[in-house]
C-alpha positions in Angstrom: -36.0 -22.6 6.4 -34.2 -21.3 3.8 -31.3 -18.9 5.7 -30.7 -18.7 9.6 -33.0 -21.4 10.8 -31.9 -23.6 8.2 -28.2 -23.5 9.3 -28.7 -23.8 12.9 -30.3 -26.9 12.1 -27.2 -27.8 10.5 -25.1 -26.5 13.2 -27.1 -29.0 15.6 -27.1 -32.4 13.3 -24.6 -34.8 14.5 -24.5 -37.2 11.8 -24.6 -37.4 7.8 -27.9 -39.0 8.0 -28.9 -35.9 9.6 -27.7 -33.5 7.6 -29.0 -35.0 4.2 -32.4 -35.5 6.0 -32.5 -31.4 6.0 -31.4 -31.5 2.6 -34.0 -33.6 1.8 -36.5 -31.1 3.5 -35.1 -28.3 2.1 -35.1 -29.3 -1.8 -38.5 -30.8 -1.4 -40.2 -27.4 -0.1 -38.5 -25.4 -3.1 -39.2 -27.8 -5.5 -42.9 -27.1 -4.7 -42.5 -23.7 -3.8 -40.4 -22.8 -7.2 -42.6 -20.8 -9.3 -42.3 -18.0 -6.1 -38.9 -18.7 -5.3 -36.9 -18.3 -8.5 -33.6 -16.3 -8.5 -33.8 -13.6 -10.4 -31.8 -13.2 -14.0 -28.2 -11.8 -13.9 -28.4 -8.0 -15.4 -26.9 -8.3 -19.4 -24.7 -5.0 -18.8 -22.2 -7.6 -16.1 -18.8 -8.5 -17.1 -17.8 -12.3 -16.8 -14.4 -14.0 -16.1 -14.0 -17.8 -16.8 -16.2 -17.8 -19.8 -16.5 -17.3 -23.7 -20.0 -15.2 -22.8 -22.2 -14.2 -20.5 -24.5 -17.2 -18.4 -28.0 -17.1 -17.8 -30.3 -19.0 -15.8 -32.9 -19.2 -18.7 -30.2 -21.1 -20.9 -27.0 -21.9 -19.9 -27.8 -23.1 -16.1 -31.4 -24.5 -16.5 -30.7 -28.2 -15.7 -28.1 -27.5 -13.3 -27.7 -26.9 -9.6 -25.9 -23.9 -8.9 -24.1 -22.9 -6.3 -23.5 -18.5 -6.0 -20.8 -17.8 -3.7 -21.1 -13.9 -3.1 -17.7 -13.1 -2.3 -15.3 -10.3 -2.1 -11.7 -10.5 -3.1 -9.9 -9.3 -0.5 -12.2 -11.0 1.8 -10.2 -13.8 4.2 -13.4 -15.5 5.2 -14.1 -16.0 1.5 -10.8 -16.8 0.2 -10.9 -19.6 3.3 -14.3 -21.4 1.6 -12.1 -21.5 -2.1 -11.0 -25.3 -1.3 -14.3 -26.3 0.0 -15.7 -24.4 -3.4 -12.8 -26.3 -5.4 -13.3 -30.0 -3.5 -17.1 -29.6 -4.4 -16.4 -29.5 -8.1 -13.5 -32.1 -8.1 -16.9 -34.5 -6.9 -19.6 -33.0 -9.4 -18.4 -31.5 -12.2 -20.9 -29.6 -14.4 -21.7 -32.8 -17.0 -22.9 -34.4 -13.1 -25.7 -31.2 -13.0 -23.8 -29.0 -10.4 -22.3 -25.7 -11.7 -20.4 -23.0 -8.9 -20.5 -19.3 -9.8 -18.6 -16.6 -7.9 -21.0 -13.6 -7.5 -18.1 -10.7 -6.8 -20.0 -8.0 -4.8 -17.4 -5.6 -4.1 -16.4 -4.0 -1.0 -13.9 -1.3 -2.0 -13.8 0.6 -4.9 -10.9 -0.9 -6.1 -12.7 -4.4 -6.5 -15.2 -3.1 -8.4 -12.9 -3.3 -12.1 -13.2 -6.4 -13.7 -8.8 -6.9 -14.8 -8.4 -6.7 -10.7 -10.9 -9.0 -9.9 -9.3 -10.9 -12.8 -6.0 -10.7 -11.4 -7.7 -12.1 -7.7 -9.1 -15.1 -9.7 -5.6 -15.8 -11.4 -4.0 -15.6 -7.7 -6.2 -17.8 -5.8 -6.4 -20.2 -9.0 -9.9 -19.9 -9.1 -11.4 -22.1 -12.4 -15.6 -21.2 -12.2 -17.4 -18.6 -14.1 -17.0 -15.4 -11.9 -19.5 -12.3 -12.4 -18.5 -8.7 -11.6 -21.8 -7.9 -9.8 -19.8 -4.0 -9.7 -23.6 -2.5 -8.6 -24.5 -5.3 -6.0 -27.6 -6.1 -8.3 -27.7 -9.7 -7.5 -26.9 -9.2 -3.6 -29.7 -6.9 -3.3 -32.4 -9.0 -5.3 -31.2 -11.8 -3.1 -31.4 -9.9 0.4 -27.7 -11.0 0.6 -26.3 -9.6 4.0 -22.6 -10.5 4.5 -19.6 -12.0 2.7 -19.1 -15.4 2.3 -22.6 -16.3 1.5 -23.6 -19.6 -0.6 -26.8 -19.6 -2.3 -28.1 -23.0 -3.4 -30.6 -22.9 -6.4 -32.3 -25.6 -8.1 -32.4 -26.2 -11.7 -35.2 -24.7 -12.3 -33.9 -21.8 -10.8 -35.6 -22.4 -7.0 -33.8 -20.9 -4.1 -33.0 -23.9 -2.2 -30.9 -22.9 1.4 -28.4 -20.1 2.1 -25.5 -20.9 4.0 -23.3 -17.3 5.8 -19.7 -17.8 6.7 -17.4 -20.1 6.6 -17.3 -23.4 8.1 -20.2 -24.7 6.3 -18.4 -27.4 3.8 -20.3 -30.9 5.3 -23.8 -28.9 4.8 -23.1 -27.4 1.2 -21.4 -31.0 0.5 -25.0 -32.5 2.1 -27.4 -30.3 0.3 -25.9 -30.5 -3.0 -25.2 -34.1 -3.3 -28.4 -34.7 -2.3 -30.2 -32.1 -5.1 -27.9 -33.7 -7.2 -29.6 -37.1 -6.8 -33.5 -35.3 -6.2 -33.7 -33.8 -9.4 -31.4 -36.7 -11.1 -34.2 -38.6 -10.2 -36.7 -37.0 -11.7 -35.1 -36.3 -14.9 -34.6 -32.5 -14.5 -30.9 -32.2 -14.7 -28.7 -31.7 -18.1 -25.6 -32.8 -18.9 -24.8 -29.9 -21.0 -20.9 -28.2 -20.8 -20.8 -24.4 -20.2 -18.9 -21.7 -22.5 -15.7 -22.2 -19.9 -12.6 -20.5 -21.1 -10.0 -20.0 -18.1 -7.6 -17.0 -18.4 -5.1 -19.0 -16.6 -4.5 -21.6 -19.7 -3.3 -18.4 -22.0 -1.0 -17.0 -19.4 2.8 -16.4 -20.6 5.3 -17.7 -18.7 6.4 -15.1 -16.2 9.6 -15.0 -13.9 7.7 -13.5 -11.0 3.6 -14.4 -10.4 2.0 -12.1 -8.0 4.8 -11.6 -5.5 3.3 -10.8 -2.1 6.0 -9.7 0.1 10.1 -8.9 0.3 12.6 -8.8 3.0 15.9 -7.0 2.4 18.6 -8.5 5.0 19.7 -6.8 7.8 23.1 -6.5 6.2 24.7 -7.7 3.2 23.7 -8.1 -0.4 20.1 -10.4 -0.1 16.9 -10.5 -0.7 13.9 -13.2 -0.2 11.3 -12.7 -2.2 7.5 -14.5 -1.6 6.7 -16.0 -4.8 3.4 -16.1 -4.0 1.8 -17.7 -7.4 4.9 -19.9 -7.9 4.3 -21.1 -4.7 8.0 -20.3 -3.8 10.7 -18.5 -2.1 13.6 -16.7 -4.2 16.7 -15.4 -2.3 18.5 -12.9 -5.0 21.0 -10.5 -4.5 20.1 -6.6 -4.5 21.1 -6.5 -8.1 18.3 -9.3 -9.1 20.6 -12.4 -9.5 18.8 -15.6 -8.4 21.4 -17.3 -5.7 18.5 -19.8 -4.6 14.8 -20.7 -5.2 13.1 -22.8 -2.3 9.8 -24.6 -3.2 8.3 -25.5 -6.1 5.4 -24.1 -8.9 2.8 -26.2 -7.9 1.3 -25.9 -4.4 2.3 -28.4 -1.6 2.8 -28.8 2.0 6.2 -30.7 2.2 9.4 -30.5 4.3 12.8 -31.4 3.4 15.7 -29.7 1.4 14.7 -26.7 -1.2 14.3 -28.8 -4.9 11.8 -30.7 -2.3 10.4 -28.5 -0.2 6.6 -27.3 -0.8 4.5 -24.1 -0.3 1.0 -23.1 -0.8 1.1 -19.1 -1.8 3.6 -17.8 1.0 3.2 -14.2 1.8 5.1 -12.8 5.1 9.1 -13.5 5.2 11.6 -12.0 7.8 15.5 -13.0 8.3 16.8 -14.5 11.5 19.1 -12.1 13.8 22.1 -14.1 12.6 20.9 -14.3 8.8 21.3 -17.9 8.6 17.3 -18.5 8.5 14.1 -17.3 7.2 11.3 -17.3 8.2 7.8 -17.7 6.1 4.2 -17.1 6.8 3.3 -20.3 4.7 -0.8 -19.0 3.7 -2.9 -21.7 2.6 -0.6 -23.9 3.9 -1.9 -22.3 7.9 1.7 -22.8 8.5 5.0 -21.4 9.8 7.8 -22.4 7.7 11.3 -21.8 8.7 14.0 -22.2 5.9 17.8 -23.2 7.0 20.2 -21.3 4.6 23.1 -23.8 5.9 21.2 -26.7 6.1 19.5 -26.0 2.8 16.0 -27.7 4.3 12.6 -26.0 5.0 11.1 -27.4 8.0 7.4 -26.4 9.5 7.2 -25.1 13.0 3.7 -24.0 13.7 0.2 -24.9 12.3 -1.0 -28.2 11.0 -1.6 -28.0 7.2 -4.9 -27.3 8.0 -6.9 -23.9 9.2 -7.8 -24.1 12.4 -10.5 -21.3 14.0 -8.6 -21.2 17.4 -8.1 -17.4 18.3 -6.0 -18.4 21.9 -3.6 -20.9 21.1 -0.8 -22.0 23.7 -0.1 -25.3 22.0 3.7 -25.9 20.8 4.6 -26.2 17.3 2.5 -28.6 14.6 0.3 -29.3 17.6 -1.0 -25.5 17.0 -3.9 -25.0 14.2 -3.3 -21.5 12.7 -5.3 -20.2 10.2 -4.0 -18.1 7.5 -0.7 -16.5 8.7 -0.3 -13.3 6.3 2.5 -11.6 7.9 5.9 -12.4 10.3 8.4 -10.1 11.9 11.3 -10.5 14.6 13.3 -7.8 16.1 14.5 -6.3 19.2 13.3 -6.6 21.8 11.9 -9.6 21.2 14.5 -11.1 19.5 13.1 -14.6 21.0 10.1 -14.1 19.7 8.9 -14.3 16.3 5.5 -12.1 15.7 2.7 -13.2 13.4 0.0 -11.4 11.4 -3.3 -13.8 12.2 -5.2 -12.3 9.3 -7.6 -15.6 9.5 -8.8 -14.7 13.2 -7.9 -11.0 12.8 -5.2 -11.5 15.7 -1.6 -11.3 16.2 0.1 -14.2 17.8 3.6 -14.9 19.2 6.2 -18.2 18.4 8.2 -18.4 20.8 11.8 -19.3 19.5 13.4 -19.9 22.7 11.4 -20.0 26.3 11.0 -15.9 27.3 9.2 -14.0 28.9 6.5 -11.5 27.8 3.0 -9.5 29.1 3.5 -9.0 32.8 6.5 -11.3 32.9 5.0 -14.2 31.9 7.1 -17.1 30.8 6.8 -19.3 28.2 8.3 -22.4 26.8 10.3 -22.8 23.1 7.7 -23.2 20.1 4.6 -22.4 22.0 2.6 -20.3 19.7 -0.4 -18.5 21.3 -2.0 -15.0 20.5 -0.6 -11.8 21.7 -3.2 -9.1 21.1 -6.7 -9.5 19.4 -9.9 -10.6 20.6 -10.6 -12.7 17.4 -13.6 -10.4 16.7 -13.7 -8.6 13.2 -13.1 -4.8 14.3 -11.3 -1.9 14.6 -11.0 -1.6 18.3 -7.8 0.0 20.1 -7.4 -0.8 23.7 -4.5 -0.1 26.6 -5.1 -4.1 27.0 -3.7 -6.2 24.0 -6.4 -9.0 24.4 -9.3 -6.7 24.6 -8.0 -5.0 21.0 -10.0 -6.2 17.8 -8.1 -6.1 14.4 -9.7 -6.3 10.6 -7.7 -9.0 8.8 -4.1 -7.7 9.7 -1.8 -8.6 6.7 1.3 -6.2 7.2 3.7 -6.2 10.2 7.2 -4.3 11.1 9.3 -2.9 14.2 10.4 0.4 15.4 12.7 -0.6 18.4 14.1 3.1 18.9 12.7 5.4 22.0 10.3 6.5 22.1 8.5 4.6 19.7 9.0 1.0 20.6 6.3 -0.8 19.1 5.3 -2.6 16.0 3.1 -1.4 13.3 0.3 -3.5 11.7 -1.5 -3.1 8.4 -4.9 -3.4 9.2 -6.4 -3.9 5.5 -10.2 -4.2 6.3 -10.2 -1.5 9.0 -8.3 0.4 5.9 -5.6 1.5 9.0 -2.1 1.3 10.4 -1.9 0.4 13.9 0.5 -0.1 16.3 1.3 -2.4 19.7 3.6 -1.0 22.3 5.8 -3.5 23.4 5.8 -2.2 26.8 2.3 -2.8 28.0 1.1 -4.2 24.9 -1.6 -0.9 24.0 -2.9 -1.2 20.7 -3.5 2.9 19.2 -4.6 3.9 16.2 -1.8 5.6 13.9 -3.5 6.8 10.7 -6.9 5.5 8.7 -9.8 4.2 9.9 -12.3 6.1 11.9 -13.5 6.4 15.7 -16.6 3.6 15.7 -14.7 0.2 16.5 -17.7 -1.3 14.1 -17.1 0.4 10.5 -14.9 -1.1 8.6 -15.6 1.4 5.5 -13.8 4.3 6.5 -11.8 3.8 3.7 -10.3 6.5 0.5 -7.8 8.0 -0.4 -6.9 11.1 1.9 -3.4 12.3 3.1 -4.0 14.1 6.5 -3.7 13.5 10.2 -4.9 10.7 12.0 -8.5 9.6 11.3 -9.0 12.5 8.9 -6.1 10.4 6.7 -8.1 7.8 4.3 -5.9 4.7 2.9 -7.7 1.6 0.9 -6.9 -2.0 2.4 -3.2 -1.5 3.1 -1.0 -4.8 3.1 2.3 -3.7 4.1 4.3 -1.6 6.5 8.4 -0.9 6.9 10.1 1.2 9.0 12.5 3.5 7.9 14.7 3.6 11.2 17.3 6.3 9.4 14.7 9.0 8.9 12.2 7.3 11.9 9.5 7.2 9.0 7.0 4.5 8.4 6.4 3.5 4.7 2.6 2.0 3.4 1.8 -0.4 0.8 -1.8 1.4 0.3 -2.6 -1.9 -2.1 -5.9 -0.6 -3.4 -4.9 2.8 -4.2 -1.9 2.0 -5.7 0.3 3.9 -3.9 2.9 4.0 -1.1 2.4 6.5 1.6 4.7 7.5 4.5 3.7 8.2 7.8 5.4 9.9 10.8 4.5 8.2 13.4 4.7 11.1 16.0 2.7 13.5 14.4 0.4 11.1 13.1 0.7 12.5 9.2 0.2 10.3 6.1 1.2 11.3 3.1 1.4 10.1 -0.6 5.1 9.5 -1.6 4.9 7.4 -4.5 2.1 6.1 -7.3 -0.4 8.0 -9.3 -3.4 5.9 -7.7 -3.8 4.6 -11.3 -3.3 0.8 -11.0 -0.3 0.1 -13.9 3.1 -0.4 -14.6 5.4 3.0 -15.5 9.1 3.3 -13.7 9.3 7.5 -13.9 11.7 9.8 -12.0 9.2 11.8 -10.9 7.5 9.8 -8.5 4.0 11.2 -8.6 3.9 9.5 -11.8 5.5 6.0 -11.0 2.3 3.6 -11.5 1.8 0.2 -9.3 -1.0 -2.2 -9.5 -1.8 -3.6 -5.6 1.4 -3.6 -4.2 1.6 -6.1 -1.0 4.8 -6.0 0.5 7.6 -3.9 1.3 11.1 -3.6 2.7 13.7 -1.0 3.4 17.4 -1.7 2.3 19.8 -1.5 4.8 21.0 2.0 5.0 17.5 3.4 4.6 18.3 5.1 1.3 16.3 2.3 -0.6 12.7 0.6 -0.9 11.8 -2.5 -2.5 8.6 -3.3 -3.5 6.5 -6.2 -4.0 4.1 -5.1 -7.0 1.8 -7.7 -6.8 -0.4 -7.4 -9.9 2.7 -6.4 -11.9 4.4 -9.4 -10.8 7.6 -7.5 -10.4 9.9 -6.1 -8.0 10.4 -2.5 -8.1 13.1 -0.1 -6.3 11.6 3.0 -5.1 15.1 5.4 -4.3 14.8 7.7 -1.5 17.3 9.7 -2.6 17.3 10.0 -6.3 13.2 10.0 -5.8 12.6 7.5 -8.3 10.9 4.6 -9.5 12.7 1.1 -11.4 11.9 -2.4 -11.9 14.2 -4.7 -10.7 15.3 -7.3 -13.2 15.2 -10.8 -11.6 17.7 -13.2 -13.2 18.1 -17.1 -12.6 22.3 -17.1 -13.0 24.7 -18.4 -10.7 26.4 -15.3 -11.3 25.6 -11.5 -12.9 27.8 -8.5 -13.7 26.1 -5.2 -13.7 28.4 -2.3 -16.4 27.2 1.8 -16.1 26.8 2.7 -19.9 25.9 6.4 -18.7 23.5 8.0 -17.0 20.5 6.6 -18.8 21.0 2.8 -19.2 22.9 0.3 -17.5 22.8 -3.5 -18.9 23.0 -6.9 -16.6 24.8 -9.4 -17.9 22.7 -12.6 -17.9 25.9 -14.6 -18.6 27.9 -16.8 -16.0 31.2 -16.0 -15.4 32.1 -19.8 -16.7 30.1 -19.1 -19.9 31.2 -20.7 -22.8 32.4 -18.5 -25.3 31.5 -19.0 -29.1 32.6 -16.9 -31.9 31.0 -17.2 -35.2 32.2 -16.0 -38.4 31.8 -12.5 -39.6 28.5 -11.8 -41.0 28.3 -9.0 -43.9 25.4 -7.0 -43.8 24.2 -3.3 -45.2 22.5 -0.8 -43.0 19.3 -2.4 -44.8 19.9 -5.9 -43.9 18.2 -7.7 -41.4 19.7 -10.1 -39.3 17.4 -13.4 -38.7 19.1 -14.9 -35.3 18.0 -18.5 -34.5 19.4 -20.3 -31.3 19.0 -23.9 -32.0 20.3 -25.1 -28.4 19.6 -29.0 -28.6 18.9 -30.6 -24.5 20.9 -33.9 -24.4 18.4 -37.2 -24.6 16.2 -37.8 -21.5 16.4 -33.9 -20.9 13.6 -31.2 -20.2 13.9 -27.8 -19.3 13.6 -26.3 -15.9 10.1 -24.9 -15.4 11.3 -23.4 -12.0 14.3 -21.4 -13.1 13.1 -20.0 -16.8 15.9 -20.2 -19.5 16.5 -16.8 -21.0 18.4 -14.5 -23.6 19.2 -11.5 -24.1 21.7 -9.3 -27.2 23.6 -6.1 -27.2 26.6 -4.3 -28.7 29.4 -5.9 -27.2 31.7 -2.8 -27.0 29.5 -0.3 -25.6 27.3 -3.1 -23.6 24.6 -1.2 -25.1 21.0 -3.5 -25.4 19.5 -3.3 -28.8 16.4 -1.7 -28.8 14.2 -4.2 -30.9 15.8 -7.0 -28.2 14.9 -6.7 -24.7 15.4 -9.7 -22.1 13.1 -12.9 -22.6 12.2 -15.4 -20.3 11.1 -18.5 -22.7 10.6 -21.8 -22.1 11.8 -23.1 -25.7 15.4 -23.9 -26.1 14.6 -22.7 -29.9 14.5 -18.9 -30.3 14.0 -16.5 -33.1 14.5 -12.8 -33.4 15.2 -10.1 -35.5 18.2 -7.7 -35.3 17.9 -4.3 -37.4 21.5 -3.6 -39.0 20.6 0.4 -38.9 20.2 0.2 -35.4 23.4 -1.5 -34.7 25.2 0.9 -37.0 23.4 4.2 -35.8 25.3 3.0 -32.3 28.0 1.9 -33.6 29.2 2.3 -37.3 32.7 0.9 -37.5 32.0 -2.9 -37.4 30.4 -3.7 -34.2 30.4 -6.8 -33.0 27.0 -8.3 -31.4 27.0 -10.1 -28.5 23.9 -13.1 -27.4 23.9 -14.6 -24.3 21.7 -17.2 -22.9 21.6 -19.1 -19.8 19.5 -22.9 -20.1 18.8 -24.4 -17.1 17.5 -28.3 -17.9 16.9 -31.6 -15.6 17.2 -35.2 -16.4 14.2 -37.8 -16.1 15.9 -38.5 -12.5 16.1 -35.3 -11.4 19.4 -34.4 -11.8 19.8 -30.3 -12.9 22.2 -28.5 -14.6 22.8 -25.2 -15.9 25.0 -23.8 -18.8 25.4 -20.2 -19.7 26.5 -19.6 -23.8 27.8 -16.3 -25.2 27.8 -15.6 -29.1 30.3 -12.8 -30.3 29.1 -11.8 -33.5 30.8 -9.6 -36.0 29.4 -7.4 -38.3 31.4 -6.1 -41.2 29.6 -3.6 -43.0 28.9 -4.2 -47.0 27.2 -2.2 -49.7 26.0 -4.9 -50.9 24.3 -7.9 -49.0 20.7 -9.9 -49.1 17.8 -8.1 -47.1 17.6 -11.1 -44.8 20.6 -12.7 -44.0 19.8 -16.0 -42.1 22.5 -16.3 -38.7 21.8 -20.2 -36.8 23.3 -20.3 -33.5 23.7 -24.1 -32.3 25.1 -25.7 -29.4 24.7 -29.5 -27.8 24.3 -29.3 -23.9 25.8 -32.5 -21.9 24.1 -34.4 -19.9 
């Protein structure tokens, strides 16, 4: 009873005293069965995450009951068993005699190197030992069939039960409680810690954590931006400057104005016709989030907080379970009608902002919320009927309203395809990627061509181009962005080396992205912004210079952006109410160092702002050129040291220059009342044969409360 039979017994009990009575059945056979049960030992050559050294079952997990979740990163069934995972060890912890241990067996190539699968565990916060499994060793030893599987072993190593799929928490919660108190019993568990070390705790503080998708406005100078590790929304202008940040850093599922509002990793973000909303495709949360730029409130208008595993829907607003909404778009003609990437049910649904009519004139009332095209199976099937298409975890969505393409275009990441829905008749075809057998979902690579013969790897994100009628590609796990034209049905490579990395370049075959997720196209169509996921940046891709550059994302009420020349231009960090402070004239020889030190004292019952980072940042005042020992730094410690090189300030600028340090503190009171204050330091340099090595500059300033 170990697999199948096992968990259609569980399917069938109806109580908790059922369930644990299996349990009970299931521990006692492989507790007498063990000696020709055991798991076998993880191969030596694996790399772990989470740990200080590699775990084996002959040392560090004898004693313990260990749970192996074979999983798959980009996998939305196993990302959707994480808080079941995470809820198990909030109740037994490993001194209790229960450890979990993510087996990664990887689907795509790309999963197979340990820093992304890394970079995966950071994301979805996960705080077990996980084991790059890069060969499938374990998966094969273990006859393991599909992903999400759970493996229950014993502490002597016994296989126990396997549970397939999701939706199995009350029979994992059953069988290990109860092994838990079996073996208790008998005196065969150990209290012993593991070798834990999470990556997480050394992290530096970062503006940006893996941003997931972008939406440039449909006019103006805006941007919101899915902070999806922050747990946030930032609205910037094109130039980087913060002008609001909606949510919080820690994960929450709360309404109300944006300091309050909560959000558990948002992804998909669209604006409202008018531009006075946004939308958000709220993740973990299995909700749909609209935020009211006038109102300044977030407010929840689909899904219950909770993922639901209906693929139909037809219920109106929080009355409708969702489950993990990747994606959202709105456009003519549908303008009433806000679209939604289902990647949880592999469907696309409909939210119906006002009542309107679609498929075959159909109408329907405002904030029902029901599926549009998808059967809910796990495919790549195209079909001249919307509900009798299948989709593979769709995660990217975008419109073309211009004859004669008028549809919308769907990133299909575990078909590895880009689709598209006519809004006609509602026909799903194939556009590029994939292959002709409904059932494979590893036709992936990395192929430009036509059609089928064209190869992407788990694409997240799609935007149309409507000045050059081109569709751009996130291709995440090549590391690239492709363009397609939609009527010939090519797909190119436009941008990325297919190295995963971080390099701006003009030429953009050598421009380097880790996983992008999202993209937009400014307004105009001579731009691209780009969500760069595992770079935790924003980069610009121009269409018509054909280059690649970050954008720099500052928290300032205000920003100022000067051309130096052709090379370099320098952002002011500085408000334009700044208070201005001029220090005394340093002397210094072209071998002195300057020590700065800002000693910026918060007033009592103060802390800084962990949601808007403080920051600095020093150049030559005259020519507004940076220094090139000091770049911008985000820091959390109102006290900051750095060195300035006097020959590199006189190579620039010989005839007493004068430096100039800004910095911008953002800090809160104990009742939650924020402030921010932006300092500027002129400093002038007079230039003296003689002077120390080190000459000592402190920079002070009291803030008010």
């Amino acid at each position: 009873m170990l697999g199948s039979f096992a968990q259609l017994a569980f399917q069938g009990a109806k109580s908790d005293e059922e369930r644990n009575k299996i349990s009970l059945q299931l521990i006692e056979k492989a507790y007498k069965d063990k000696a020709n049960s055991t798991v076998p030992e993880f191969h030596s050559e694996l790399e772990w995450l989470n740990t200080k050294e590699a775990l084996t079952f002959k040392s560090h997990l004898k004693g313990k009951v260990v749970v192996l979740d074979f999983f798959t990163y980009c996998c939305i069934n196993c990302m959707h068993i994480l808080p079941d995972l995470h809820a198990l060890e909030e109740e037994l912890s490993v001194e209790d005699g229960l450890v979990v241990i993510g087996v990664h067996s990887a689907k795509f190539e790309n999963e197979k190197t340990s820093q992304n699968i890394l970079n995966a565990v950071l994301r979805y916060d996960i705080t077990h030992p996980v084991v790059n499994d890069y060969l499938n060793a374990m998966w094969e030893d273990l006859d393991i069939t599909c992903w999400p599987t759970l493996m229950i072993v014993g502490p002597s190593g016994e296989q126990i039960v396997s549970l397939v799929g999701e939706g199995n928490k009350d029979a994992m919660f059953s069988v290990c409680r109860t092994a838990v108190e079996f073996y208790k019993s008998r005196n065969q568990l150990s209290q012993h810690s593991l070798p834990i070390k999470l990556y997480k705790d050394n992290l530096p503080p970062s503006v940006l954590s893996f941003p997931g998708k972008i939406a440039a406005a449909p006019s103006g100078n805006k941007l919101a931006i899915s902070d999806s590790g922050h747990h946030r929304i930032l609205i910037t202008t094109c130039d980087g400057v913060v002008l609001s940040c909606i949510g919080g850093k820690e994960p929450g599922w709360k309404d109300g104005l944006f300091e309050e509002a909560r959000f558990h990793s948002p992804q998909g973000i669209c604006w409202s016709k008018e531009m006075d909303k946004l939308f958000v495709a709220d993740t973990e949360n299995h909700a749909i989030r609209v935020i009211n730029l006038t109102e300044e409130k977030v407010s929840t208008i689909a899904g219950t907080g909770v993922m639901g595993t209906d693929k139909l829907g037809g219920a109106t607003g929080q009355n409708q379970p969702l489950s993990s909404p990747w994606d959202v778009a709105i456009g003519t003609p549908h303008e009433d009608i806000l679209f939604i990437a289902m990647a949880g049910t592999h469907t696309i649904w409909g939210y119906f902002l006002e009542t309107a009519t679609w498929q075959k004139g159909s109408e329907h009332k405002k904030d029902t919320c029901m599926n549009y095209a998808g059967t809910g199976k796990e495919e790549n099937r195209n079909n001249s009927y919307p509900h009798r298409a299948s989709f593979a975890q769709p995660s990217g969505l975008t419109f073309a309203s211009e004859e004669p393409y008028s549809c919308m275009f769907v990133a299909d990441s575990e078909s590895s395809s880009i689709r598209s829905i006519k809004f006609k008749d509602g026909a799903v075809k194939g556009v590029v990627g994939g292959e002709r057998d409904p059932m494979n979902l590893f036709a992936f690579g990395d192929e430009d061509g036509v059609g089928i013969d064209a190869k992407l790897q788990h694409p997240l994100g799609v935007a149309w181009n409507p000045e050059e009628k081109r569709l751009y590609v996130a291709d995440s796990y090549n590391h690239k962005i492709k363009v397609v034209d939609p009527m010939s049905k090519s797909c190119a490579t436009f941008a990325g080396s297919g190295t995963p990395g971080k390099a701006d370049s003009k030429d953009l075959s050598l421009a380097w992205f880790n996983e992008p997720g999202g993209l937009s196209v400014a307004p105009g169509g001579k731009e691209i912004f780009i969500a760069d996921t595992n770079n935790h940046a924003i980069r610009v891709l121009d269409l018509v210079k054909k280059s690649v550059k970050e954008l720099p994302i500052v928290f300032s009420n205000t920003g100022s952006t000067t051309e130096v020349d052709s090379k370099s231009t320098v952002t002011s960090i500085a408000s334009k109410r700044a208070v201005t402070i001029d220090v005394p004239a340093v002397e210094a020889s072209q071998a002195s160092t300057l020590a700065v030190t800002l000693n910026i004292r918060l007033p009592p019952g103060h802390k800084l702002t962990e949601d808007a980072p403080s920051c600095y940042q020093a150049y030559l005042s005259e020519q507004g050129m940076e220094l090139k020992e000091l770049t911008r730094v985000t820091s959390l410690d109102p006290s900051l040291s750095f060195p300035v090189s006097i020959a590199t300030v006189l190579a620039s600028s010989p005839e007493n220059p004068t430096i100039r340090v800004e910095a911008v503190i953002y800090y809160c009171s104990n009742a939650g009342v924020c402030l921010m204050k932006s300092l500027v330091y002129l400093i002038p340099l007079k230039v003296s044969s003689e002077s120390k090595s080190t000459i000592e500059l402190s920079l002070g300033y009291s803030l008010e409360a």
